[in-house]
N, C-alpha and C positions, 0 to 999 in steps of 0.2 A: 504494500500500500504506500503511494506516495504520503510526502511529508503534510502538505497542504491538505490531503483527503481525510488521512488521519488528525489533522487540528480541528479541520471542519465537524468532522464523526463527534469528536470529543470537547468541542469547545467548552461546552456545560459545565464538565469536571474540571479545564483549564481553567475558567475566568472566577469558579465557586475558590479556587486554590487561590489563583492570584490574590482575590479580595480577602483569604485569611493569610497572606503574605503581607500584605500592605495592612492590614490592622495589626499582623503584629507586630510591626515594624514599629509603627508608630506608637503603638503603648511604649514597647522598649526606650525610643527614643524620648517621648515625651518624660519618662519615669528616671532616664538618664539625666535630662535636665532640668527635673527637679533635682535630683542629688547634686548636680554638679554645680549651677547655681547655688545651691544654699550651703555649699562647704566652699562657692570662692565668697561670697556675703561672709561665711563663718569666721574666716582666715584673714577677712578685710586688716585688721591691723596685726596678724602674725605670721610676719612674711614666713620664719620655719616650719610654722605648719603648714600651710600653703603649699611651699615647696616639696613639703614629704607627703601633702598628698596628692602631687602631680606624680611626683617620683612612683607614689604606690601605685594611684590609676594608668600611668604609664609601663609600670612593671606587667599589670593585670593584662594588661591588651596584650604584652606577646605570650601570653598561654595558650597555645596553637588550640583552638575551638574545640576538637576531638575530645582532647583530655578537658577540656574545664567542663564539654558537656557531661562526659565520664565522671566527672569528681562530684556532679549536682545531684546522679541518680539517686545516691541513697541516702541523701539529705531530702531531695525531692521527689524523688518517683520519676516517670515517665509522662510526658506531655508536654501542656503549655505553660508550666511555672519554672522546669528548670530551664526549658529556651527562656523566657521573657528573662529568666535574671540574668543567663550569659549574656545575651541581646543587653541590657542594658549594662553588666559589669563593662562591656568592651565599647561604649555609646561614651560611658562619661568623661573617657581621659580628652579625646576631642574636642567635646564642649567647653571641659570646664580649660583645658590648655587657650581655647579661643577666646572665651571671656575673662582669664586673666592678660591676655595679650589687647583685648580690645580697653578693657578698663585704665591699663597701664600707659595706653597710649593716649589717652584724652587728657587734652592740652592742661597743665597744670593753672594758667590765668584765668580758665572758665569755672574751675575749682573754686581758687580763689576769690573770684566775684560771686559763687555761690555762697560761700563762708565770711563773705562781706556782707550779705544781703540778711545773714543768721538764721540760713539754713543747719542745721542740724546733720551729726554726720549721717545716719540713717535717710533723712531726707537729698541730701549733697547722691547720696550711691542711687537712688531710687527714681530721683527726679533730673538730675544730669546727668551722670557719670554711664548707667547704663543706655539711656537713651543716646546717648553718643556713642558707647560700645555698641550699639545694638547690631550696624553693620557686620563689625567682626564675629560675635557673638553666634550670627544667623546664619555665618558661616561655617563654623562649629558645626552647628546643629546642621549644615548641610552635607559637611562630611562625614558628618555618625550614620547618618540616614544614608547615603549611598555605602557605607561600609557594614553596614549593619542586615543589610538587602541582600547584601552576596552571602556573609557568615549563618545569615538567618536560615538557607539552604540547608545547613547542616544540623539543624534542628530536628529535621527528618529520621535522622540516626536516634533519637530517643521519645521519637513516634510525635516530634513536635508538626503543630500545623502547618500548613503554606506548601509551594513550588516548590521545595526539596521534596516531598515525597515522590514527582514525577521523576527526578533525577535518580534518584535513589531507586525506587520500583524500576526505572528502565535498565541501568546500570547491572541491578542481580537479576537481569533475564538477558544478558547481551547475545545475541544468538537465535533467540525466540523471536516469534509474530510482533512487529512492531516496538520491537523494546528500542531499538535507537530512536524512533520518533517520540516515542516517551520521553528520555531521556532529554532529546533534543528540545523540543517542545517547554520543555523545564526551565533550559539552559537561555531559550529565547525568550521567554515568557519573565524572567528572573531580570534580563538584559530590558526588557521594556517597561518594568515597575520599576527598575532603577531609572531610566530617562523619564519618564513622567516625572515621578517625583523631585527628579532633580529641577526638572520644570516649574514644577509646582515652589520649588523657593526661591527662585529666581524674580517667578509673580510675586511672592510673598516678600521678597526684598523690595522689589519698586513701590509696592502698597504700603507697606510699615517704615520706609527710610523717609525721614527729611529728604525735600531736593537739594539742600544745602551741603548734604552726606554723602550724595551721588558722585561717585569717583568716575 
């Protein structure tokens, strides 16, 4: 069966997978930058901690996915709880590396006319400081989400949801009726939830930036 006859036959199961790939993407990532945001806000005045937990959330990303899904199983079981929290262990170092680079970089005299004005440091981080990170920041968040899309694949190995299962189901029949279009199918279907998405924050950056922010 060609490749196309076989997507068409199957599209039902493709597009049901796809839309539990993209929801779980984005719990992971959205769940990633609640943590990563509230430990760079946490760390606002202590740069060592800061930097040890860039250093940890840095350390965590290179646990090659296989093993950190293998070390969730019998803390978690099988499914969608131990993907979502690899998905999100491997989401935060990203983020939060982006929004301590975007914060860091907003012009110190805008600060300080904040701090003139007796804004409050809570208020100073809330009301300037991120809304000027926001670019960099959204950036972050754009590269967890395209990296999190592909790892998310592997989720499938511990019966997690989404377009790794096609890859995986095609993969242990290579040989069999159909199994490279399975596979395939996966591998393509995985490739164009990453471009949408990446799409989709590109729109979401011209929407939420100042035109003043627009590089």
């Amino acid at each position: 069966m060609e490749f196309f006859t076989y997507v068409s036959e199957n599209w039902s199961r493709i597009s049901f997978l796809a839309m539990q790939h993209v929801q779980l993407v984005l719990i992971s990532v959205l769940l990633a930058g609640a943590v990563s945001l509230g430990l760079v806000a946490a760390t606002e005045r202590l740069p060592r901690a800061r930097s040890a937990m860039l250093s940890i959330s840095g350390t965590l990303l290179t646990i090659p996915s296989f093993a950190l899904f293998a070390l969730l199983i019998p803390i978690l079981g099988l499914g969608v709880a131990p993907t979502i929290l690899a998905l999100t262990t491997y989401a935060v170092f990203p983020i939060a590396r982006n929004a301590v680079t975007g914060l860091e970089g907003v012009d110190p005299s805008v600060v300080d006319a904040a701090r003139g004005m007796g804004m409050s440091s809570a208020r100073r981080l809330f009301l300037v400081r991120l809304p000027l990170a926001w670019p960099v920041i959204l950036n972050g968040f754009r590269v967890a989400t395209i990296m999190v899309v592909a790892t998310a694949a592997i989720g499938a190995a511990v019966n997690g949801p989404g377009l790794g299962e096609l890859i995986f189901r095609g993969l242990s029949r290579i040989g069999g009726a159909n199994a490279m279009n399975e596979a395939l199918s996966g591998v393509i279907a995985i490739a164009a939830v990453a471009a949408v998405l990446d799409l989709l924050f590109v729109v979401i950056g011209k929407l939420t930036t100042s035109r003043g922010l627009h590089v």
